[in-house]
Every structure is written in C-alpha cells, then in structure tokens.
C-alpha positions as CSV (number, residue, x, y, z in Angstrom):
1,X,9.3,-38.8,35.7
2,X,6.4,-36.0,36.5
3,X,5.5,-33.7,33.4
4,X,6.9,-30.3,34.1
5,X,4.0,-27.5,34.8
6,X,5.6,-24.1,33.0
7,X,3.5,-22.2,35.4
8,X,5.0,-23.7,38.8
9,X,8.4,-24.2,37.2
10,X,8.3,-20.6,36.3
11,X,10.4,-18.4,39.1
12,X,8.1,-15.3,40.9
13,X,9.9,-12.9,42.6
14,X,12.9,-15.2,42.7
15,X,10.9,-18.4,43.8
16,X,9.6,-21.1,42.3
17,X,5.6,-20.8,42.4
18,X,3.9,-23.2,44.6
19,X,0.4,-24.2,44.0
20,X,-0.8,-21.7,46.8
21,X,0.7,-19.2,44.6
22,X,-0.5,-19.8,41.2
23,X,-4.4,-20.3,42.6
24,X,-4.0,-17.0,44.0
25,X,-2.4,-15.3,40.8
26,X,-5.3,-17.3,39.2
27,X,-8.0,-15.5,41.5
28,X,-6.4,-12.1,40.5
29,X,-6.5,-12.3,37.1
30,X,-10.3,-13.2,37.4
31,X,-11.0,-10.5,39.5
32,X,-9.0,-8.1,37.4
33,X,-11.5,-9.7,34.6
34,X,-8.3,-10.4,32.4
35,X,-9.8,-13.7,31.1
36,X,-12.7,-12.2,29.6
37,X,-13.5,-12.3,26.4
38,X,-16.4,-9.9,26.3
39,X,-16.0,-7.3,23.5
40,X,-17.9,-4.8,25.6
41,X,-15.5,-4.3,28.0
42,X,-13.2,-1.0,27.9
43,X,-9.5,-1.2,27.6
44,X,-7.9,1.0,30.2
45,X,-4.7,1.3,28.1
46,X,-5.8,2.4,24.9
47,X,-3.6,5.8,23.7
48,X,-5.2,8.6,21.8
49,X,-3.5,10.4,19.8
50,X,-2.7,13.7,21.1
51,X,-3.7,16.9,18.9
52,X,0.0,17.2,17.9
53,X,0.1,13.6,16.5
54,X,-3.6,14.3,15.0
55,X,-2.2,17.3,13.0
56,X,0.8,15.2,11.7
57,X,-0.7,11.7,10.5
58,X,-4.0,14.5,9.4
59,X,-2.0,15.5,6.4
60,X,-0.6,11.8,5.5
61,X,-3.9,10.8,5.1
62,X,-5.0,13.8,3.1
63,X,-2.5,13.1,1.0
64,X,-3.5,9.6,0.5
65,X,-6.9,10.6,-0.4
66,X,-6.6,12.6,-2.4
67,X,-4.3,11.2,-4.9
68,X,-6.6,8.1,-4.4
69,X,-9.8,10.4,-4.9
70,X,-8.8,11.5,-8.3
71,X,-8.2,8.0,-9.7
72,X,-11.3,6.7,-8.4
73,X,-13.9,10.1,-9.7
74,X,-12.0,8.8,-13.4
75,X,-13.6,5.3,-12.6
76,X,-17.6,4.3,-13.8
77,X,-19.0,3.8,-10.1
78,X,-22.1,2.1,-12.6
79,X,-19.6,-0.8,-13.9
80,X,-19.8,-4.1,-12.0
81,X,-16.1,-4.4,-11.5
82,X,-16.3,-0.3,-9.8
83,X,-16.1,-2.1,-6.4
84,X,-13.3,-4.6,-6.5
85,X,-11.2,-1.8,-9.4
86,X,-11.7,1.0,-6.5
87,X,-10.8,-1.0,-3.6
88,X,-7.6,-2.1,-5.4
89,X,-7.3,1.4,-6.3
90,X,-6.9,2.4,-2.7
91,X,-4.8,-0.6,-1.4
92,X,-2.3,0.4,-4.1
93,X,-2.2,4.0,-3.0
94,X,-2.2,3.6,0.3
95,X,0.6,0.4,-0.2
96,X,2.3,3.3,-2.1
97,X,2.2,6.1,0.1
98,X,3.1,4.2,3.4
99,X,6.1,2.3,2.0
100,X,7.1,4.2,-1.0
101,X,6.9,4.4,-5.2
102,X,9.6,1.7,-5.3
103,X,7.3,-0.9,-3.2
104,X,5.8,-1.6,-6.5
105,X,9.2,-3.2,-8.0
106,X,8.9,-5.7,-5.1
107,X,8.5,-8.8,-7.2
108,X,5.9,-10.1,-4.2
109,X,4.1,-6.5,-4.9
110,X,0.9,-7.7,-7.0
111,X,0.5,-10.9,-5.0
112,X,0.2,-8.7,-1.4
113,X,-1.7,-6.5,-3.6
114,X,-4.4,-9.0,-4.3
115,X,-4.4,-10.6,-1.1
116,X,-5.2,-7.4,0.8
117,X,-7.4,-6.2,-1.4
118,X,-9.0,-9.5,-1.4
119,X,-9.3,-9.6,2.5
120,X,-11.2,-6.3,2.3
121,X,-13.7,-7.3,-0.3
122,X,-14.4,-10.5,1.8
123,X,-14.4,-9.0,5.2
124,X,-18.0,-7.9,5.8
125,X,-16.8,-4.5,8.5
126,X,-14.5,-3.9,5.6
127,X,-16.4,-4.4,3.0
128,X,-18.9,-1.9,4.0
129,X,-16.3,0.9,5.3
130,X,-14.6,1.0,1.5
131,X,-18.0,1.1,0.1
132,X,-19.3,4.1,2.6
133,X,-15.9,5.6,1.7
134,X,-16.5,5.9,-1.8
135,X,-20.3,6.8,-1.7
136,X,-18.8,9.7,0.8
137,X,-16.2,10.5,-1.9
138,X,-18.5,10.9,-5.0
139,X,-21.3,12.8,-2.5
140,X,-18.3,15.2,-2.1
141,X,-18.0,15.3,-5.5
142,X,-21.2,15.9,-6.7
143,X,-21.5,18.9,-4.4
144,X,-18.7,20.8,-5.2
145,X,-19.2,20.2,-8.8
C-alpha cells in the first residue's frame, strides 16, 4: 500500500488536490514570498494599536512602572546582584499586575518567577532592554531630584 501524501489527500474546494494543483498552490506561495524566512521583510498584517487602545494599555503600564520604579530607586544600582535583584523586581510586578496579588499564592509562583526572570538575564535583546530601562529610570531620577 502507497504512503498517504496529507497534501494531495487533503480536499480543495471540495476536491481532492491532484499534483497539477499542489505545484501550482506551491508556485503561489513562492511568489507570494510566504516561504521566506528573511527577517527584513514587512508583515502586511501587523495591527497598531489605535490611539483609543494607546490611551488605555498607557496607564496599565504607568502603573506598572511605577510601583516597580519605587522598589528599584530603594535598590544599590553599585551591588553586583542590582541586575539580576532588579530584573526580578520587575518580573514580579509586572507578573503581579497583569494576573493579580493572589498570583503569588500559586504554589508554581517562585518557579515561573525564576524562569522568566532567568530567560531575560540570558537573552542578549533582553538583557540589554532591562538594563537601558533601568539606566533610563535612575537618569529620571537623578534629574528630578
């Protein structure tokens, strides 16, 4: 018995695909450039936000900041734990405000804790966004003060 191909098996339209079909679906999806894996490339369905749904996740993250801001101008930014303390610092509060106080009574809480905050410290992008984050925050700081 012949192994089933789960593209020609695979009804279009009502049909069963014949090879004439699927090398011509093939030919569109390469000219539509959908097997590319170039980064550089624009996606045409990316939603913005619109300036209503700006203004409403605006004060969310306000408020995430600064609850977050205050704990982490209490912290020694000299100490050579400031980096891994403050990121953990902001994974918690942001863990906190998206799900809630009670997240924190999950008995799983201090594992995911660790893990994301973990994934952060070792992800290079990340990595360097926290850290431009919290030069940013104590730049702020030391001009208002």
């Amino acid at each position: 018995m012949d192994a089933i191909d789960p593209l020609k098996s695979m009804p279009l339209q009502g049909l069963p695909v014949t090879d004439e079909v699927a090398l011509q679906v093939k030919k569109q999806v390469k000219q539509a450039k959908m097997e590319t894996t170039d980064s550089s490339a624009q996606s045409h369905d990316v939603a913005d936000l619109s300036s209503e749904g700006a203004k409403l996740a605006r004060p969310q993250f306000e408020a995430f900041l600064g609850s977050a801001k205050e704990e982490l101008l209490q912290m020694d930014p000299n100490s050579e734990t400031y980096l891994p303390d403050a990121t953990q610092k902001l994974v918690s509060n942001a863990l906190e405000k998206k799900l809630g106080e009670r997240i924190k009574d999950n008995p799983g809480y201090p594992q995911m804790e660790a893990r994301l905050t973990s994934f952060i410290l070792n992800d290079p992008e990340s990595r360097a966004m926290v850290e431009e984050l919290l030069d940013l925050i104590h730049i702020e700081n030391s001009r208002s003060a």
